[in-house]
C-alpha positions as a Markdown table, in Angstrom:
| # | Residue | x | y | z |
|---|---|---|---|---|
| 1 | Unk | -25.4 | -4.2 | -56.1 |
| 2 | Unk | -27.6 | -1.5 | -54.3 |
| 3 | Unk | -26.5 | -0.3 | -50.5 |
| 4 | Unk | -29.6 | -2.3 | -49.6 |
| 5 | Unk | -27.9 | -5.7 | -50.7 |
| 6 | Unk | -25.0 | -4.7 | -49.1 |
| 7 | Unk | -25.9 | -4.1 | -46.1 |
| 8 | Unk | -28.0 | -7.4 | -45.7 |
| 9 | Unk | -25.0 | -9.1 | -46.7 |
| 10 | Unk | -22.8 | -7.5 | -44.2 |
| 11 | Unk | -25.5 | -7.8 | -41.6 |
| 12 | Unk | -25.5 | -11.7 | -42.7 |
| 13 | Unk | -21.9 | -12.2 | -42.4 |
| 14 | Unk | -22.2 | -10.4 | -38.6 |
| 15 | Unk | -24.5 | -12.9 | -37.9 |
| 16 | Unk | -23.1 | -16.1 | -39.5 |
| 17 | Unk | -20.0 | -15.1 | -37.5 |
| 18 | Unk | -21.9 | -14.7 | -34.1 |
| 19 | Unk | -23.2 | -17.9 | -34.5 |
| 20 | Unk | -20.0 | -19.6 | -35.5 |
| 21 | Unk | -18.6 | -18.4 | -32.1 |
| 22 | Unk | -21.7 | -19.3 | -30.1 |
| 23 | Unk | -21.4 | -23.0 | -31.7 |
| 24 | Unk | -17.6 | -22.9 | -30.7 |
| 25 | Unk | -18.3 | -21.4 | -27.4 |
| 26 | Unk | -20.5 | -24.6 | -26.7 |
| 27 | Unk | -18.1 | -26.9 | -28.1 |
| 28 | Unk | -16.3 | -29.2 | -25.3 |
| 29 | Unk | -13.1 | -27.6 | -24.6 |
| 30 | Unk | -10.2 | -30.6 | -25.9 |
| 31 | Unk | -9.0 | -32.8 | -23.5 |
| 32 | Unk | -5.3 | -32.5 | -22.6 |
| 33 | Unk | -3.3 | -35.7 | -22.9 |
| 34 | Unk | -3.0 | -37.9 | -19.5 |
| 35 | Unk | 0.3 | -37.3 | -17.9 |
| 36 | Unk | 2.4 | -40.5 | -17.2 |
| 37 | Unk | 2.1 | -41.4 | -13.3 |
| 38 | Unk | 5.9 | -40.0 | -12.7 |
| 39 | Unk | 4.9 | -36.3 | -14.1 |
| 40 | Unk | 4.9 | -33.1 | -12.4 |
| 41 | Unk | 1.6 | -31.7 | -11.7 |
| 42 | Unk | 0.7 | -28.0 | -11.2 |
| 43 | Unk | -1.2 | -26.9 | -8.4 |
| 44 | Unk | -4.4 | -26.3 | -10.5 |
| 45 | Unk | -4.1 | -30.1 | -11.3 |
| 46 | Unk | -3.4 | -31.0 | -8.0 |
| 47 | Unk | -6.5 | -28.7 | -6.3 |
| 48 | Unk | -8.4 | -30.4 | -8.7 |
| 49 | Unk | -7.6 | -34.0 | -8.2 |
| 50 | Unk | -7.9 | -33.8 | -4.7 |
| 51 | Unk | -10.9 | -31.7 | -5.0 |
| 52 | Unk | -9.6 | -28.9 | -2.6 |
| 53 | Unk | -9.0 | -25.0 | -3.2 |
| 54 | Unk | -5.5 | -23.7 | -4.2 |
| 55 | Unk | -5.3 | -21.9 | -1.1 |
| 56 | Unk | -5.6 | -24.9 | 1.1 |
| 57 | Unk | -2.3 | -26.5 | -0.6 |
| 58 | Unk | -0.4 | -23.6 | -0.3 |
| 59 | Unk | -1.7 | -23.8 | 3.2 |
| 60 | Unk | -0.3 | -27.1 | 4.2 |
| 61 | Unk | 2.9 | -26.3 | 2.9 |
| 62 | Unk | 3.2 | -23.8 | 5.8 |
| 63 | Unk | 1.8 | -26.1 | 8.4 |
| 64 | Unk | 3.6 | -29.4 | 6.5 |
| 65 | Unk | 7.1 | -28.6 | 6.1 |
| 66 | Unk | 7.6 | -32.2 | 4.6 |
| 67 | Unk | 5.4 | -30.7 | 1.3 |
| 68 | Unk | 8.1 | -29.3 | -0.7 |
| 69 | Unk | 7.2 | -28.6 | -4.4 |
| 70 | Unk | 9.7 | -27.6 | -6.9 |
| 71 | Unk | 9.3 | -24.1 | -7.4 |
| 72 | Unk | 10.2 | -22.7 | -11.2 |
| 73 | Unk | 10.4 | -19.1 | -12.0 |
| 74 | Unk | 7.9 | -16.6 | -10.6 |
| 75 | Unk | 6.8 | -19.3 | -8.4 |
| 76 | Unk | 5.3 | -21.4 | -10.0 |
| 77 | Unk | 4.7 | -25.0 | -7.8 |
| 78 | Unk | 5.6 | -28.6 | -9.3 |
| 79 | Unk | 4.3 | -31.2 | -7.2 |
| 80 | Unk | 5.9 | -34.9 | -7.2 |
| 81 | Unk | 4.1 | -38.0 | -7.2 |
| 82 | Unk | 5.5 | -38.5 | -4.0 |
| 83 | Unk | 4.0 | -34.9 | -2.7 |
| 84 | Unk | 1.0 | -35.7 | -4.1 |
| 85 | Unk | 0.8 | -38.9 | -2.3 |
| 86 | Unk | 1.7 | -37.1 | 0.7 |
| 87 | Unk | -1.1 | -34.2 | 0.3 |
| 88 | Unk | -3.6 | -37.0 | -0.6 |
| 89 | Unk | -2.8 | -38.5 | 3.0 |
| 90 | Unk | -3.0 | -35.4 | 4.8 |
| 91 | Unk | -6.4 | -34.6 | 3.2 |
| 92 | Unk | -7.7 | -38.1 | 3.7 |
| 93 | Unk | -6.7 | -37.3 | 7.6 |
| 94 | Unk | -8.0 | -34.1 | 7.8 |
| 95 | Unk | -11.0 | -34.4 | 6.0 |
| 96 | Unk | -12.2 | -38.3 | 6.1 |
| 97 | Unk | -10.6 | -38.7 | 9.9 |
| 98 | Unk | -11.3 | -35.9 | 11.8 |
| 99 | Unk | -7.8 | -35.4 | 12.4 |
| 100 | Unk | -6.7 | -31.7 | 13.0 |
| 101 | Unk | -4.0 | -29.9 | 11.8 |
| 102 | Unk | -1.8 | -30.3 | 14.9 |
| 103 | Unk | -2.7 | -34.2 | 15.3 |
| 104 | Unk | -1.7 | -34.6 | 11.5 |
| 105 | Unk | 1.7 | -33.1 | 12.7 |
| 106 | Unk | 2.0 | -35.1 | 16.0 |
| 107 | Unk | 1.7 | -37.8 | 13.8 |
| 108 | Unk | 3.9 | -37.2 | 10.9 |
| 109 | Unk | 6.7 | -35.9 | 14.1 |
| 110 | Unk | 6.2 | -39.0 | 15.5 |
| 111 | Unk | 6.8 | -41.6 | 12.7 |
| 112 | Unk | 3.0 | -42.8 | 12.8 |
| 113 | Unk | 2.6 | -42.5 | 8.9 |
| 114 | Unk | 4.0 | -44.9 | 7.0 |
| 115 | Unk | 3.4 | -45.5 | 3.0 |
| 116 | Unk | 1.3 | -48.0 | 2.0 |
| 117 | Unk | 0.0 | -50.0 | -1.3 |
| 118 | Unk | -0.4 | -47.4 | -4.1 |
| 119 | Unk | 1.7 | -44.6 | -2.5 |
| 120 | Unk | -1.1 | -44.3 | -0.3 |
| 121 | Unk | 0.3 | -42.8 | 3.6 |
| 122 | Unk | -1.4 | -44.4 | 6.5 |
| 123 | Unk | -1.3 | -44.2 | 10.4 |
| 124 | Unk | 0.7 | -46.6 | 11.8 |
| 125 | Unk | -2.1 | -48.0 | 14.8 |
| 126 | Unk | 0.4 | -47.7 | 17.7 |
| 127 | Unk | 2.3 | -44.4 | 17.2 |
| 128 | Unk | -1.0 | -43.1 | 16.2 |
| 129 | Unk | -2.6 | -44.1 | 20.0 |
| 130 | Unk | 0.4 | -42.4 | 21.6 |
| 131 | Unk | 0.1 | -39.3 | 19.0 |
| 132 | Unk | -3.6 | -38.7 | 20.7 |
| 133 | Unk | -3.2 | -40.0 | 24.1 |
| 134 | Unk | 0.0 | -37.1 | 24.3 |
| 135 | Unk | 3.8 | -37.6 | 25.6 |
| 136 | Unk | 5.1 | -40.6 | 27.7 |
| 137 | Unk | 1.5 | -42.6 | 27.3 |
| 138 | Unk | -0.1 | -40.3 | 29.3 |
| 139 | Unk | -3.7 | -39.1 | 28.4 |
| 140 | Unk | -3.5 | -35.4 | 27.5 |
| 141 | Unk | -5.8 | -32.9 | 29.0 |
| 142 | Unk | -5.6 | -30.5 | 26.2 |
| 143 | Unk | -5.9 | -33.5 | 24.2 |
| 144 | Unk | -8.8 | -32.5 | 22.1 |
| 145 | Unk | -6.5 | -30.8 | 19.8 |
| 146 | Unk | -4.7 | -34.0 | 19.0 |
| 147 | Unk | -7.7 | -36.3 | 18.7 |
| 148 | Unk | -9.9 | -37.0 | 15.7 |
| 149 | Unk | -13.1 | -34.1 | 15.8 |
| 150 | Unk | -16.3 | -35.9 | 16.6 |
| 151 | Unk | -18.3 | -36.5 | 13.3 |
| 152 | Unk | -21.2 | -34.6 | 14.2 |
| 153 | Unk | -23.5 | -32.5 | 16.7 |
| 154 | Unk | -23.1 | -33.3 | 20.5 |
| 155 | Unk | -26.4 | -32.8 | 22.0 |
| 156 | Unk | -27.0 | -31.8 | 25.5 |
| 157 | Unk | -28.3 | -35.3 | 26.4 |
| 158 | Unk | -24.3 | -36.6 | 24.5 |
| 159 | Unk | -22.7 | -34.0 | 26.9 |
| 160 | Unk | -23.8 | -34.9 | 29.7 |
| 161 | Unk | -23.0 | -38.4 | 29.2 |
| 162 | Unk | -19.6 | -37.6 | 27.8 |
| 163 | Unk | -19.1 | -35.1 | 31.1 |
| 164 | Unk | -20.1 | -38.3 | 33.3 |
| 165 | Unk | -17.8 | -41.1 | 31.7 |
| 166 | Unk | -14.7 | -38.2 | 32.1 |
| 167 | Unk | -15.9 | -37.9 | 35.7 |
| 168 | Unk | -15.5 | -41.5 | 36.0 |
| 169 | Unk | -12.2 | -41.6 | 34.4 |
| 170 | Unk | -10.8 | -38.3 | 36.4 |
| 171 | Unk | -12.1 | -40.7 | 39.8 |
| 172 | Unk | -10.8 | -43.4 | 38.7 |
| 173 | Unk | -7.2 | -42.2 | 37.5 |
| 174 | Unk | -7.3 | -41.0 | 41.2 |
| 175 | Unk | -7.8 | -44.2 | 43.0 |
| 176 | Unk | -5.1 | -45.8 | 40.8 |
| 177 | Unk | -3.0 | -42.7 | 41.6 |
| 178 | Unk | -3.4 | -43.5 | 45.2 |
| 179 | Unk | -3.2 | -47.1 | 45.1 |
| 180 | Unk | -0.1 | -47.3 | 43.3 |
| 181 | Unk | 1.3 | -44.3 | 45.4 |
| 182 | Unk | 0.1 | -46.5 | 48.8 |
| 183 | Unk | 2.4 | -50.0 | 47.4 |
């Protein structure tokens, strides 16, 4: 065999070996086995089935101190079905509600989220009206914070009208102040 026919051969295999990668390298990557419902889940399996980044779970936990994975060495988070449940809730509030962080709390403090079919957590419709109107049944001035965001962009022509109706209700909590002060 002359160095000519060697090197084609060797320059042949190089190839035949690049493209044997490429062809694996486009190859679907095997699918793992589906976990049984009752099976701990990482937090890369959670992010993903809740569709939210890593950094937001590890979030709550700080803000939700009823999230409690199991922690294994060097960290590592195992999340129940039950916390899973729990986060699914909380992002369903957050994101789909307009809930904020501090409502989602004043609820949860509260007793207003209860579990329902599927594992599924949902505001109980009473303890969630006292949870945004603030303590004793009174309406909170600071409320906002408490309340579900609006769902969009206020335009001037919205604010205005939203700065009359609270006009309203600020005179009319006064007469009723001063009716019921006057009996």
């Amino acid at each position: 065999m002359t160095s000519a026919q060697r090197a084609r051969g060797e320059a042949g295999a190089r190839d035949q070996a690049r493209d044997s990668q490429a062809a694996a390298a486009r190859r679907p990557a095997p699918r793992r086995a589906e976990k049984s419902a009752t099976a701990f889940r990482t937090i890369s399996e959670v992010a993903d089935d809740l569709e939210v980044p890593q950094h937001v779970l590890r979030f709550w936990e700080t803000k939700f101190p009823q999230i409690r994975p199991m922690k294994r060495g060097g960290g590592r988070r195992y999340y129940r079905p039950e916390d899973i449940d729990l986060l699914r809730s909380i992002r369903d509030l957050l994101y789909e509600q307009g809930y904020t962080i501090k409502g989602v709390q004043k609820l949860m403090r509260e007793g207003g989220l209860k579990i329902g079919e599927e594992g599924a957590i949902e505001a109980d419709a009473d303890a969630a009206a006292q949870a945004e109107s603030g303590a004793a049944g009174t309406v909170s001035r600071a409320g906002s914070e408490d309340l579900p965001l609006f769902r969009g962009p206020v335009d001037d022509r919205q604010l205005r009208e939203i700065r009359g109706i609270a006009a309203e209700l600020s005179d009319l909590r006064d007469r009723l102040r001063k009716a019921i002060d006057h009996s």
